[in-house]
DSSP file (Angstrom, degrees, kcal/mol; ACC not computed):
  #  RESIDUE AA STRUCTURE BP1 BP2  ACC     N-H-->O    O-->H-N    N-H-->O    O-->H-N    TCO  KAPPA ALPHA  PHI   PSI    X-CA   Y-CA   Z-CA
    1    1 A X              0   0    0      0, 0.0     2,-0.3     0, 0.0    20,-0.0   0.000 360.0 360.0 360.0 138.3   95.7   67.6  117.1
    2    2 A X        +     0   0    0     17,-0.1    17,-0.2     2,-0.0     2,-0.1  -0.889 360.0 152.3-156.9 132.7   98.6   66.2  116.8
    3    3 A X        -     0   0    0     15,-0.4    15,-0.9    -2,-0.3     2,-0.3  -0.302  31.5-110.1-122.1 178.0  101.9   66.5  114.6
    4    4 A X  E     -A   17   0A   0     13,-0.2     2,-0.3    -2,-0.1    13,-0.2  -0.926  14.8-144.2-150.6 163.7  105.9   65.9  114.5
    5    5 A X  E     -A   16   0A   0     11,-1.7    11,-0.7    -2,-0.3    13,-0.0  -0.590   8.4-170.0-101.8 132.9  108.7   68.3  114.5
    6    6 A X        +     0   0    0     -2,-0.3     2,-0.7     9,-0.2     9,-0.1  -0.496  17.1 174.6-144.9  62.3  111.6   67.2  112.5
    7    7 A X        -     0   0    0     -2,-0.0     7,-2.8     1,-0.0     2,-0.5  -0.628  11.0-163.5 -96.9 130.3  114.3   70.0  113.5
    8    8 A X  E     +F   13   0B   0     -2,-0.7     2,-0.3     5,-0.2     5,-0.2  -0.850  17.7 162.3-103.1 124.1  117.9   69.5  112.1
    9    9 A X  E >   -F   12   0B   0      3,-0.7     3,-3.4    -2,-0.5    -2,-0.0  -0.960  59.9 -97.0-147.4 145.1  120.9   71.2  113.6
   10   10 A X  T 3  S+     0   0    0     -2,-0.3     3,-0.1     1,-0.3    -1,-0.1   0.875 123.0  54.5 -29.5 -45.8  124.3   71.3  113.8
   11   11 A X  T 3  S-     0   0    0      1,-0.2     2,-0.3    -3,-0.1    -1,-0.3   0.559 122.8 -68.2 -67.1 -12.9  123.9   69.3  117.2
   12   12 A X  E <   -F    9   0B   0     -3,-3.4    -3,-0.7     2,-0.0     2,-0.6  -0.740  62.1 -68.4 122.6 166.0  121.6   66.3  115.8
   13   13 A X  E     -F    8   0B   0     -2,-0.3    -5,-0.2    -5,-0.2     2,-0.0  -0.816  38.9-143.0-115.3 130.2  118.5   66.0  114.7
   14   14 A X        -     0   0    0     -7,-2.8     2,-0.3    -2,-0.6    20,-0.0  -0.102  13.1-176.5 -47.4 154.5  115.2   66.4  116.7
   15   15 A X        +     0   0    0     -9,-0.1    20,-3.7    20,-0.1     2,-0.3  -0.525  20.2 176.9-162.5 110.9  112.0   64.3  116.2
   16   16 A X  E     -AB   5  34A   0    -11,-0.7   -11,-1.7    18,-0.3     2,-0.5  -0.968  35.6-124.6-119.7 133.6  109.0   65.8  118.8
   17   17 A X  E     -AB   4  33A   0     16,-1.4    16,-2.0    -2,-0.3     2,-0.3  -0.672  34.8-138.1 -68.7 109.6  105.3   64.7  119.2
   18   18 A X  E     + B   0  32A   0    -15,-0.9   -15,-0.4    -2,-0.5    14,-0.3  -0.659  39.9 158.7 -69.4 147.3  103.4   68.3  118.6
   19   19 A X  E     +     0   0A   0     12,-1.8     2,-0.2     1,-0.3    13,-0.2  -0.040  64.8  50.2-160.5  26.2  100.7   68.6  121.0
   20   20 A X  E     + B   0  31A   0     11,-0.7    11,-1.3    51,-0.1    -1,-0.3  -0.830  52.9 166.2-139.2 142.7  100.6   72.6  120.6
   21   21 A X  E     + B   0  30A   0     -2,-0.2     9,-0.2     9,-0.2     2,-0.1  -0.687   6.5 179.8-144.5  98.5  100.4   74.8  117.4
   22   22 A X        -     0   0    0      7,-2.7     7,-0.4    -2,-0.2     2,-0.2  -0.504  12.1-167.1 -92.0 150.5   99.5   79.0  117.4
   23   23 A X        +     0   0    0      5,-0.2     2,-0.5    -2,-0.1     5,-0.2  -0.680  15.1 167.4-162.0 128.2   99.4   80.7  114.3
   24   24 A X        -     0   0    0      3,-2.0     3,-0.1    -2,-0.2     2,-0.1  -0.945  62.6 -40.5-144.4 119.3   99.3   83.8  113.8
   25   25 A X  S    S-     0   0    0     -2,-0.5     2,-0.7     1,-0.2     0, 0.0  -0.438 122.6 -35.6  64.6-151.6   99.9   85.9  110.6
   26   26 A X  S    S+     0   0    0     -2,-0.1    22,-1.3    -3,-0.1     2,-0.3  -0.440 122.2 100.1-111.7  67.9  102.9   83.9  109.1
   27   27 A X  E     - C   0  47A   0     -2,-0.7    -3,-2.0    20,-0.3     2,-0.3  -0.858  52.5-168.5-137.0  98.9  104.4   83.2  112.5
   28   28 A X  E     - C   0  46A   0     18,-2.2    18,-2.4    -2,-0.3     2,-0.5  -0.857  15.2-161.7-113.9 149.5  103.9   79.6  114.6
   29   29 A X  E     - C   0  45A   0     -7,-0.4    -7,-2.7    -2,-0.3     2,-0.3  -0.952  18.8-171.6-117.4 139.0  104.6   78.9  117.7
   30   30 A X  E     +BC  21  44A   0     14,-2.9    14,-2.9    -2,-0.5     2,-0.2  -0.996   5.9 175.3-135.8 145.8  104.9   74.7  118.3
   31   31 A X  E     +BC  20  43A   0    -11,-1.3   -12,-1.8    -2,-0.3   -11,-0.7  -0.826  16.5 108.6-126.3 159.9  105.3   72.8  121.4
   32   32 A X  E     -BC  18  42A   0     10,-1.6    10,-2.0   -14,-0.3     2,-0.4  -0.985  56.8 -42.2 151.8-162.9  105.4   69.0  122.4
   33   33 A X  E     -BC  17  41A   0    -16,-2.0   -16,-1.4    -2,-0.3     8,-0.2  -0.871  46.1-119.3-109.7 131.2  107.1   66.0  123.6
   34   34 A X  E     -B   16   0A   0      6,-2.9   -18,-0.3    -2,-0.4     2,-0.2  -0.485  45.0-121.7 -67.8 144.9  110.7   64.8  122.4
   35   35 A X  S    S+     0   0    0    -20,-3.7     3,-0.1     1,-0.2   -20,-0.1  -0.738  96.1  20.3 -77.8 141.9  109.6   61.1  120.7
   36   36 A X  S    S+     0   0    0      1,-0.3    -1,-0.2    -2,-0.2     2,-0.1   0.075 112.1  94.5 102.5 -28.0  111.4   58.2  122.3
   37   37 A X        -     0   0    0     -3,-0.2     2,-0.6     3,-0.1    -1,-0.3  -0.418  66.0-134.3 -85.3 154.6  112.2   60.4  125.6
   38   38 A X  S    S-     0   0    0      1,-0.2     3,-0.1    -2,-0.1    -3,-0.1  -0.657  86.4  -3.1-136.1 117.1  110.3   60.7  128.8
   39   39 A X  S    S+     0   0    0     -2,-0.6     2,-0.5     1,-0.2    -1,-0.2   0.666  98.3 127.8 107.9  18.5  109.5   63.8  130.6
   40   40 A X        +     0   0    0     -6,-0.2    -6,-2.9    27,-0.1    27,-0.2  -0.877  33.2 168.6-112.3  92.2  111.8   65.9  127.5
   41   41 A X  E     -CD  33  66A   0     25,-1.4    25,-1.2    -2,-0.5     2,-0.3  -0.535  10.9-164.0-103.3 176.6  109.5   68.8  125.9
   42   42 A X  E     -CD  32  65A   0    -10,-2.0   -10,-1.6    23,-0.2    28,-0.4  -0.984  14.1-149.4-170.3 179.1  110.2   71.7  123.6
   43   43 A X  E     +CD  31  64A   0     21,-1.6    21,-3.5    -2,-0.3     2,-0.3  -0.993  19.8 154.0-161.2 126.7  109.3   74.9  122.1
   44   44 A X  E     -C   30   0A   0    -14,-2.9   -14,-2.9    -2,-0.3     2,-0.3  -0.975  17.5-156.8-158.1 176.0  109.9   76.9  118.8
   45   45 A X  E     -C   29   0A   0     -2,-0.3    16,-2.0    16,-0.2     2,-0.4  -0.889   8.5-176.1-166.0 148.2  108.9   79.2  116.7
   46   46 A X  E     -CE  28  60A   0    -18,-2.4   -18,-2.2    -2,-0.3    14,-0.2  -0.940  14.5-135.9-171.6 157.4  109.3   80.1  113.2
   47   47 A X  E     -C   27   0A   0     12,-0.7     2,-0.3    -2,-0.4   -20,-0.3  -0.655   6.2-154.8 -93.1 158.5  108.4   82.7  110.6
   48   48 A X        +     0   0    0    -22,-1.3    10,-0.1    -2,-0.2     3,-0.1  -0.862  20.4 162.6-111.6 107.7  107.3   82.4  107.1
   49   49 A X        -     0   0    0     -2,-0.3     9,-0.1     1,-0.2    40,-0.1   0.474  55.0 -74.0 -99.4  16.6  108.0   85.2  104.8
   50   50 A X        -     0   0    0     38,-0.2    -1,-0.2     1,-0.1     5,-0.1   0.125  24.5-109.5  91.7 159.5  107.6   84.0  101.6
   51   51 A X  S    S+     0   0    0     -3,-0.1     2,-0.2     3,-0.1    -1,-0.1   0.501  78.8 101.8 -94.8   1.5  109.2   81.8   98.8
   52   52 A X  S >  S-     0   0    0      1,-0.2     3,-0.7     4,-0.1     0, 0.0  -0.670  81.2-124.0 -85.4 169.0  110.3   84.6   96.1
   53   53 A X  T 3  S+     0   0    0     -2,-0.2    -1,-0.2     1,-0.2     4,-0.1   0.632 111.1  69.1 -72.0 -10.4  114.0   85.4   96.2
   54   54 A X  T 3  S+     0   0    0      1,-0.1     2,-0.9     2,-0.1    -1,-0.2   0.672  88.2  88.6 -58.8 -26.2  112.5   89.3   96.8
   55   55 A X  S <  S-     0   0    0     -3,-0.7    -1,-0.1     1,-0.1    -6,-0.0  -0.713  90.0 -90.9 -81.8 101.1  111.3   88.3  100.2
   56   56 A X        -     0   0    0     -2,-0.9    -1,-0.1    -8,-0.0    -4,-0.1   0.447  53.3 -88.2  16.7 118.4  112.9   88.3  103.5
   57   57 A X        -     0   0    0      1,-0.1     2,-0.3    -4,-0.1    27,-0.1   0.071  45.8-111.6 -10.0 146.5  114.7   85.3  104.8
   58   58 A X        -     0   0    0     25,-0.5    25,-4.4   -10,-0.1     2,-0.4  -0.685  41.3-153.8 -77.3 170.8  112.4   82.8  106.6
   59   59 A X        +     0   0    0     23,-0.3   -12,-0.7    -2,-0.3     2,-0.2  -0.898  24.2 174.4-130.4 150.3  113.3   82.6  110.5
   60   60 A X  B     -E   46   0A   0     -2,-0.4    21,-2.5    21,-0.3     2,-0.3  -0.846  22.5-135.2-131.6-179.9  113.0   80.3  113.0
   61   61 A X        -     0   0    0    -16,-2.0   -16,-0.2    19,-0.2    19,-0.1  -0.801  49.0 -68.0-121.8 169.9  114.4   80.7  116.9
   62   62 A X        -     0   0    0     -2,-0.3     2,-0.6   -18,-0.1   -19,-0.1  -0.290  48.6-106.6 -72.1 153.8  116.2   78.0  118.6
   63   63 A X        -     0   0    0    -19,-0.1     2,-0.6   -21,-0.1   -19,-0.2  -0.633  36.8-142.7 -88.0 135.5  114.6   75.0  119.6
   64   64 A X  E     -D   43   0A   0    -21,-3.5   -21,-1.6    -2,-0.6     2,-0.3  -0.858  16.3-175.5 -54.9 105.3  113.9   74.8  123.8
   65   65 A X  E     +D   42   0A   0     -2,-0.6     2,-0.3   -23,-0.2   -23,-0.2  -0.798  17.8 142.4 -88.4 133.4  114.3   71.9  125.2
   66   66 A X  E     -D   41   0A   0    -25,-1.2   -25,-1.4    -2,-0.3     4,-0.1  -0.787  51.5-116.9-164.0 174.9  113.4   71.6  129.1
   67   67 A X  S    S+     0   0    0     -2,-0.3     2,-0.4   -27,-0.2   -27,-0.1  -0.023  93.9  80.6-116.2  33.1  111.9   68.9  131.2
   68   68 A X  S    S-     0   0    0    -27,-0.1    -2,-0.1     1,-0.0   -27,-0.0  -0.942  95.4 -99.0-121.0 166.5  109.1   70.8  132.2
   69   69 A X        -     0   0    0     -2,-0.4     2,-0.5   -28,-0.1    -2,-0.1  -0.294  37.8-143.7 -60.0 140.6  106.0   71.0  129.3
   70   70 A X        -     0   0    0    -38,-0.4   -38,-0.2   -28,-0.4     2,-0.2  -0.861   3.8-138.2-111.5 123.2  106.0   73.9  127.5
   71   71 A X        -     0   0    0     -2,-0.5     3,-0.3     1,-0.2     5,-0.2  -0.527  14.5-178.4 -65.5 110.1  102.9   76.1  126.3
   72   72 A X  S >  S+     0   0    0     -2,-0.2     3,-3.2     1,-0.2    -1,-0.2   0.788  77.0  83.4 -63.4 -33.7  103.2   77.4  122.8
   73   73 A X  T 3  S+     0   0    0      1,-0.3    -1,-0.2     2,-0.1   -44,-0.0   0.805  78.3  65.1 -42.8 -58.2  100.0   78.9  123.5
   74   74 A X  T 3  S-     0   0    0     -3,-0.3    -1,-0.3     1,-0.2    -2,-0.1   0.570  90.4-144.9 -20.2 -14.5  101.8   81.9  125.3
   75   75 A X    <   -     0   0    0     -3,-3.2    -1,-0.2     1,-0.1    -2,-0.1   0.777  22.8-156.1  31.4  41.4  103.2   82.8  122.2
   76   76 A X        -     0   0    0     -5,-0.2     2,-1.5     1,-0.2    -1,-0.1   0.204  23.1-113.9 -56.7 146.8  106.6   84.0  124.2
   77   77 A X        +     0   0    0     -3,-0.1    -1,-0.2     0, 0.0     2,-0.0  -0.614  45.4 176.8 -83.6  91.7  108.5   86.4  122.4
   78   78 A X        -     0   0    0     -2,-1.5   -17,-0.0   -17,-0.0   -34,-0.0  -0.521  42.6 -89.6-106.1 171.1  112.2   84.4  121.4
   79   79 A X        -     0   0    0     -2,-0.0     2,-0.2   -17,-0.0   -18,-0.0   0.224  48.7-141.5 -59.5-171.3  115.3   85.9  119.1
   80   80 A X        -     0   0    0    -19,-0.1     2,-0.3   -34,-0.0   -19,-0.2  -0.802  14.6-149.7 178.7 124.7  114.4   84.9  115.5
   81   81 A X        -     0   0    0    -21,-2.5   -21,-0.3    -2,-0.2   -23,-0.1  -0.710  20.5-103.6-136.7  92.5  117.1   83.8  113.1
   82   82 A X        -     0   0    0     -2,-0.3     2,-0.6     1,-0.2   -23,-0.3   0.661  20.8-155.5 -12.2 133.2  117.5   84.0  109.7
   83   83 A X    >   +     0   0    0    -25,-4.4     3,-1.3     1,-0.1   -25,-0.5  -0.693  22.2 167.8 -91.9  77.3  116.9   80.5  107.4
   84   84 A X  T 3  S+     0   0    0     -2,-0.6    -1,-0.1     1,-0.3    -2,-0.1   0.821  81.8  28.2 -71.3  -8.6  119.2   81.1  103.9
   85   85 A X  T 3  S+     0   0    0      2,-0.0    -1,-0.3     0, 0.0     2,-0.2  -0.105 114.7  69.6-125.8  45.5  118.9   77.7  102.8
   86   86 A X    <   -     0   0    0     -3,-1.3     2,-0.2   -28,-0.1   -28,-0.1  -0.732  61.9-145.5-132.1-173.9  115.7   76.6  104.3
   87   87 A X        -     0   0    0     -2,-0.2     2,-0.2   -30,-0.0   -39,-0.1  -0.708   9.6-155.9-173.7 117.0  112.0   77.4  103.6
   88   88 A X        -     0   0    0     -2,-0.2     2,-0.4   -41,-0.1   -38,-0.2  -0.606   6.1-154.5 -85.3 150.4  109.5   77.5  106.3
   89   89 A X        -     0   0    0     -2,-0.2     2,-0.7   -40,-0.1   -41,-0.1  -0.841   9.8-174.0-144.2 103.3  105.9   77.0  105.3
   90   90 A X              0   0    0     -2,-0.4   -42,-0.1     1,-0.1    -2,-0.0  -0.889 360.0 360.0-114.4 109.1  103.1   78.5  107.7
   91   91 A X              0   0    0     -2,-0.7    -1,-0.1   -65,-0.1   -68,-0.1   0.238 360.0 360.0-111.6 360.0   99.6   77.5  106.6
């Protein structure tokens, strides 16, 4: 399996080779390789709560960045932070 991560932030924009994905309920946890970097992983997480304006904000947590691998599989428990102009989509 394999994916990419496209996370945008004040700081600069991301672009990571997924090479982990949990999902559980409307919650993922994703993990991988920064592209174009070597020995640069990460880890993040993000909620999906639905697309009416009646539903709860989506969340995500901040992305981790480290240079050792990280396992989403753990499904580690991170802060979680409101999206208001975004829209997360966990299928």
């Amino acid at each position: 399996m394999e994916g990419v991560l496209t996370d945008s932030s004040p700081f600069g924009n991301l672009h990571g080779v997924i090479d982990c994905l949990v999902v559980e309920g409307n919650q993922a946890w994703l993990s991988g390789e920064i592209a174009n970097t070597s020995d640069t992983y990460f880890l993040t997480s993000v909620v999906d709560n639905g697309t009416s304006a009646n539903d709860p904000l989506d969340q995500t947590s901040f992305t981790d960045v480290s240079h050792e691998p990280q396992d989403c599989s753990a499904q580690q428990d991170v802060p979680l932070f409101d999206v208001p102009e975004g829209q997360v989509k966990v299928s």
